[in-house]
C-alpha positions as CSV (number, residue, x, y, z in Angstrom):
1,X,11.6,35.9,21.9
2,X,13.6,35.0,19.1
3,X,16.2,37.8,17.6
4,X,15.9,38.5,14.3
5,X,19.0,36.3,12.7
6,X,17.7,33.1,14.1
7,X,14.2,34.0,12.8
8,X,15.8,34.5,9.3
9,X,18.2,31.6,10.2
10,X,14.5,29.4,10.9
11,X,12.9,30.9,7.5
12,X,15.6,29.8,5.2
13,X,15.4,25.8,6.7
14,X,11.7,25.9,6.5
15,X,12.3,27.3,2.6
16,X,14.9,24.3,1.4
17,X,12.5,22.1,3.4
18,X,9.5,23.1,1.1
19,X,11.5,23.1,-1.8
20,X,12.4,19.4,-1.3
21,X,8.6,18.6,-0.4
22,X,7.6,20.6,-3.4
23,X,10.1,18.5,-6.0
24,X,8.8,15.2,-3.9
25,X,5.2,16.0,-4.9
26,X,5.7,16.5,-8.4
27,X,8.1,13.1,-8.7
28,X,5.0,11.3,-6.9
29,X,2.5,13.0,-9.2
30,X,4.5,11.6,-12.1
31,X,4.4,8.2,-10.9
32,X,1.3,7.7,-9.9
33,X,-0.3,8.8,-13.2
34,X,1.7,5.8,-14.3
35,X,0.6,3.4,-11.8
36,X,-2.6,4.3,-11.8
37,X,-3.0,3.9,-15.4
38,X,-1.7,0.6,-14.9
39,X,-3.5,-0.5,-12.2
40,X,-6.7,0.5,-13.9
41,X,-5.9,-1.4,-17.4
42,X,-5.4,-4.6,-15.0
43,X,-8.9,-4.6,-13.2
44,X,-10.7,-5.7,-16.0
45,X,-8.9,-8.6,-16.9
46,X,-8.2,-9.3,-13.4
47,X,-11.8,-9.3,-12.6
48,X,-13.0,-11.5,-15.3
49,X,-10.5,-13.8,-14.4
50,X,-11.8,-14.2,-11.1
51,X,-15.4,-14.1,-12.5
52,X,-14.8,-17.2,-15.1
53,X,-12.3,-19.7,-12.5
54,X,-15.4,-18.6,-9.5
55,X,-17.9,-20.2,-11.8
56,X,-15.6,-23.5,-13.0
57,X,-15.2,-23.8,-9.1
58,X,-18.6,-23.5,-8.6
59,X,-19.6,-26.3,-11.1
60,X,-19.9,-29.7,-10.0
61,X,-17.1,-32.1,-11.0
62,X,-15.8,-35.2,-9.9
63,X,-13.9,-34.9,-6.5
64,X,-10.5,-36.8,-8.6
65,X,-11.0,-34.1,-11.2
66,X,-10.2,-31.4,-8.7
67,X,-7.1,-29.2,-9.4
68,X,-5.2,-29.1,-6.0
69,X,-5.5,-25.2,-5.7
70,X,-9.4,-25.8,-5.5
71,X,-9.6,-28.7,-2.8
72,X,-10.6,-27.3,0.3
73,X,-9.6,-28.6,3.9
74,X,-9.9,-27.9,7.4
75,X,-8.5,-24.5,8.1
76,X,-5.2,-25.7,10.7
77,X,-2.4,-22.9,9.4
78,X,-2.9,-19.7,7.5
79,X,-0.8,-17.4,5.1
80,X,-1.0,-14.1,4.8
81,X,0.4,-12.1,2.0
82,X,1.2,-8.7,3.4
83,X,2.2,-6.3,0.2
84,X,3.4,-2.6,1.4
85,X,5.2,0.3,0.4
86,X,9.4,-0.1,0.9
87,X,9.7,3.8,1.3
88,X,8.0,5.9,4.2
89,X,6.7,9.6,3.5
90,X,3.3,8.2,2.2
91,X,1.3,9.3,5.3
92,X,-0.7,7.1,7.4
93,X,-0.9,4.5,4.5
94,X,1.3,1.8,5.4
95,X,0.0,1.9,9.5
96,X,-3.3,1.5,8.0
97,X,-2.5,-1.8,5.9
98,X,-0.5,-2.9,9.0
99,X,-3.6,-2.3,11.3
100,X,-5.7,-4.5,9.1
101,X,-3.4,-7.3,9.1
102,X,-2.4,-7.2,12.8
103,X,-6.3,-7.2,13.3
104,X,-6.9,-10.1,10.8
105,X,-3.6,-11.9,12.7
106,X,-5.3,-11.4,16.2
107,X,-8.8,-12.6,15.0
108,X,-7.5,-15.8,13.5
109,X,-7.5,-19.1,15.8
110,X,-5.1,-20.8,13.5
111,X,-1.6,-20.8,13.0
112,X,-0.8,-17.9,11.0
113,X,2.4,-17.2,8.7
114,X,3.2,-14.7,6.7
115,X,4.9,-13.5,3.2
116,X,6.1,-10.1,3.3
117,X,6.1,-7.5,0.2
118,X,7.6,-4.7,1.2
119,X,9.8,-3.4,4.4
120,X,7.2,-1.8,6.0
121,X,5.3,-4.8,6.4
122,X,8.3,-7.0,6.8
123,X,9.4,-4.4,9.7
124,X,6.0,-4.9,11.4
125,X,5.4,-8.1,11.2
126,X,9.3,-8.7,12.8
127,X,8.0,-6.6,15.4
128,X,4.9,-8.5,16.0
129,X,6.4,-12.2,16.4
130,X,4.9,-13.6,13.1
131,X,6.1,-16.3,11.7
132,X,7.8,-14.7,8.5
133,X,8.1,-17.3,5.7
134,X,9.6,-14.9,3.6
135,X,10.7,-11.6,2.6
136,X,10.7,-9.3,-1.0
137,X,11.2,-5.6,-1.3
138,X,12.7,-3.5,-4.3
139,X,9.9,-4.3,-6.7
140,X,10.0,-0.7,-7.4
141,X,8.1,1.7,-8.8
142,X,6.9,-0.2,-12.1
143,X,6.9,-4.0,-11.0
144,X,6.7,-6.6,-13.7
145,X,4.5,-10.3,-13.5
146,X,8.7,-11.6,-13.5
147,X,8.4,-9.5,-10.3
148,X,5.9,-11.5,-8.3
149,X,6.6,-14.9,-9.9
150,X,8.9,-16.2,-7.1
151,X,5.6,-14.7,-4.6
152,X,3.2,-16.9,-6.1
153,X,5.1,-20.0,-6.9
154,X,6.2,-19.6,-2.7
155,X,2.5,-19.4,-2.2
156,X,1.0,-22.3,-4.7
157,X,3.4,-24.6,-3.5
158,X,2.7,-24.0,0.2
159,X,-0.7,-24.9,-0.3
160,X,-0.5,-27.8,-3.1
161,X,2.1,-29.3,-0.5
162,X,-0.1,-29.2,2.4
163,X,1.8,-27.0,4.4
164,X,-1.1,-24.3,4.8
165,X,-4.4,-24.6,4.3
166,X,-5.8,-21.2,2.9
167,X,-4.1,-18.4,1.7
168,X,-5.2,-14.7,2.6
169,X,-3.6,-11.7,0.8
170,X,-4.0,-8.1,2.2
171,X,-2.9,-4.8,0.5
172,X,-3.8,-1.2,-0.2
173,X,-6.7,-0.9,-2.7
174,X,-6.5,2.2,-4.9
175,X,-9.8,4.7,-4.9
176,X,-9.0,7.7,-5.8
177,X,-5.9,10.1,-5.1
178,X,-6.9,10.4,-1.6
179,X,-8.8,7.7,-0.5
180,X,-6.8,4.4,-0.4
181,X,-8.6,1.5,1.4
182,X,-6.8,-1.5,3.1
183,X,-8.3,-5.1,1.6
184,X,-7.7,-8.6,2.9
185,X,-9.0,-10.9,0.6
186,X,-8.8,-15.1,0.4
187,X,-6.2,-16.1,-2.2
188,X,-6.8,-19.8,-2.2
189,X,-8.5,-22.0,-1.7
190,X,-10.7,-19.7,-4.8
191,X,-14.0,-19.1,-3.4
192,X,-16.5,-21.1,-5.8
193,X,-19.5,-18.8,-7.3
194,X,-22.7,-18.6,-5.6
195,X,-24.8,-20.4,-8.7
196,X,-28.6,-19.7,-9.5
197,X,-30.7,-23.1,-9.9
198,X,-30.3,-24.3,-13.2
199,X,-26.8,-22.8,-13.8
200,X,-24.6,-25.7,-12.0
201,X,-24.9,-27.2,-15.6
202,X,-21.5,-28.3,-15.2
203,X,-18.8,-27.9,-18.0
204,X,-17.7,-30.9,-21.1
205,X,-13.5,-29.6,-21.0
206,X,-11.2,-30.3,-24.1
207,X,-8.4,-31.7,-23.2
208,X,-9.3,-32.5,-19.6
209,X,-10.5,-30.1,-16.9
210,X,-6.8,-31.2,-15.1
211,X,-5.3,-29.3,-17.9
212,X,-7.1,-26.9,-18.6
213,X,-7.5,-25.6,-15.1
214,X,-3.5,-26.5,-14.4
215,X,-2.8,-23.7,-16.9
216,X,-5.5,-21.0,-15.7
217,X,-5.2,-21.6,-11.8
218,X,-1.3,-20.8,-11.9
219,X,-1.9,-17.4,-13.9
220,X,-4.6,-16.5,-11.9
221,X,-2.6,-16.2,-8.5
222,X,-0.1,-14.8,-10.0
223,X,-2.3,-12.5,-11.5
224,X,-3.9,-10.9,-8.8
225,X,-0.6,-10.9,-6.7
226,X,0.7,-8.7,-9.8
227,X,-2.3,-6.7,-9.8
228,X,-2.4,-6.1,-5.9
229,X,1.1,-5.0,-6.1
230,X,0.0,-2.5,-8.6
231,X,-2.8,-1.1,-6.5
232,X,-0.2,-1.0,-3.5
233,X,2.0,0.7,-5.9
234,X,-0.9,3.5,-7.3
235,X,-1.9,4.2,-3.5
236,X,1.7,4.4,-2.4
237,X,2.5,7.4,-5.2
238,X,-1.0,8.9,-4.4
239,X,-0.9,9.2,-0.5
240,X,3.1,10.3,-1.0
241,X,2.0,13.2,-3.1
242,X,-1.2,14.3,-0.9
243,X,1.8,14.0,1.9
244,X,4.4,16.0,0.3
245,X,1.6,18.5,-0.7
246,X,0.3,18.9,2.8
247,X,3.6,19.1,3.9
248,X,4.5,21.9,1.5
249,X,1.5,23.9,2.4
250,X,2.7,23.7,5.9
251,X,6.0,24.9,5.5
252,X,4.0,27.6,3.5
253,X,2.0,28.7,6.3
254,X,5.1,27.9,8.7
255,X,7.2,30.7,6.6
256,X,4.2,33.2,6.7
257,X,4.1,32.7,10.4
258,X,7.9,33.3,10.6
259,X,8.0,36.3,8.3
260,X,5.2,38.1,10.5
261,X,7.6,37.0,14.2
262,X,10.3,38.7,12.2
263,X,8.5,42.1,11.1
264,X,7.3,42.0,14.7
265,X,11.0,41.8,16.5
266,X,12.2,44.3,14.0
267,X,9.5,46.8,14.9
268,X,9.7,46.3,18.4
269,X,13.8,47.1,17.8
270,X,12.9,50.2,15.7
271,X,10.5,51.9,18.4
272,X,13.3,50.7,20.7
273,X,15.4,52.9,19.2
274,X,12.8,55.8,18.9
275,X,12.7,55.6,22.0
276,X,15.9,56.1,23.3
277,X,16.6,58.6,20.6
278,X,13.6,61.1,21.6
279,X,14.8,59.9,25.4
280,X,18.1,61.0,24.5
281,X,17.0,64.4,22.7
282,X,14.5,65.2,26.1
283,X,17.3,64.6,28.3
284,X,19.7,67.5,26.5
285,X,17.0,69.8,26.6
């Protein structure tokens, strides 16, 4: 067994280690208030815009009146926009999100490349062979649209240009502060509205559905990139403060566990010492 100065000497480095935890919670409980609050102003607006350009796509139109990030082809070459945390110490988060996409990788038939947000994604994907189009990490803790421009333009272009024919995205969807659920979702081509009878009415556009849709199709990727960076970004600061909290309860119980070893050793040395003491004192008798 231990002796009692490198029990104390343990105690102390499990003390500063749950004092770091502790301060890491608290910064990660800070920013995730933020980015949650963020995250959930966005939905709506995120989800209408997907509601409203689902329904346009849905409506019938003449075939030289469609924008270029609605035409559809044969499925040859995928990209995959894989948006992770930079930073570790957010529990099992980031293997999760990099599960899912090595799962969607494996299942696809098609050549697959990828966009990387994030090292932790750009780390796995290097490890698993992909090709990697591209890489962009430090978008920090309060990303900006300016942020994920570059992203989408890469992206639109890509598939305007013919050089992929659909567009997947995949990132961590924020729940709650302890659930966080990995989503892979199609990007483009956008995925038309199933219409009732009666409601493929068809739209009259003013000026022409070319411009129109060449200004709303644009903001719309680049919308929900922003807004799945933001989700990415809420469930990064939530599963790093359930993980610094769980790791300062451990160093809690770790300390308690310690402190009873060490009252343990020193009361074994006490009635060691009894011991020899009343053994000394019998022997002069």
């Amino acid at each position: 067994m231990a002796n009692l100065r490198q029990i104390r000497r343990r105690i102390r480095s499990v003390q500063n280690t749950a004092k770091i935890t502790k301060a890491m919670q608290m910064i990660a409980a800070s920013k995730m208030r933020r980015a949650q609050q963020l995250t959930l102003a966005g939905r709506p607006y995120a989800e209408k815009l997907m509601e409203v350009l689902s329904d346009l796509a849905a409506q019938p139109t003449e075939m030289d009146e469609v924008h270029p990030l609605l035409r559809r082809r044969e499925v040859n070459r995928v990209e995959i926009i894989h948006i992770t945390p930079d930073r570790g110490l957010c529990g099992g988060l980031p293997s999760n999100v990099n599960r899912a996409a090595g799962k969607f990788i494996l299942d696809q038939k098609d050549q697959v490349a990828a966009v990387a947000v994030g090292r932790k994604g750009r780390d796995f994907l290097v490890r698993s062979g992909v090709d990697l189009r591209a890489v962009f990490t430090d978008l920090g803790d309060r990303p900006s649209l300016v942020d994920v421009l570059p992203v989408a333009r890469l992206v639109m272009d890509d598939y305007i240009n013919g050089e992929v024919d659909q567009v997947m995205i995949t990132y961590t969807e924020f729940v709650n502060t302890v659930v966080q659920r990995p989503i892979i979702q199609q990007l483009l081509p956008l995925e038309a509205a199933r219409l009732e009878p009666g409601q493929a009415v068809g739209y009259v556009y003013e000026p022409q559905s070319v411009e129109v849709l060449s200004s709303l199709l644009p903001r719309f990727v680049e919308m929900e990139i922003y807004h799945s960076v933001l989700e990415s970004v809420a469930s990064e600061q939530s599963a790093r403060m359930v993980a610094m909290r769980n790791a300062t309860e451990s160093a809690s119980d770790m300390i308690d566990a310690l402190t009873l070893t060490m009252n343990k050793v020193r009361q074994e040395a006490i009635t060691r010492d009894l011991l020899d003491i009343v053994g000394g004192v019998a022997a002069l008798e």
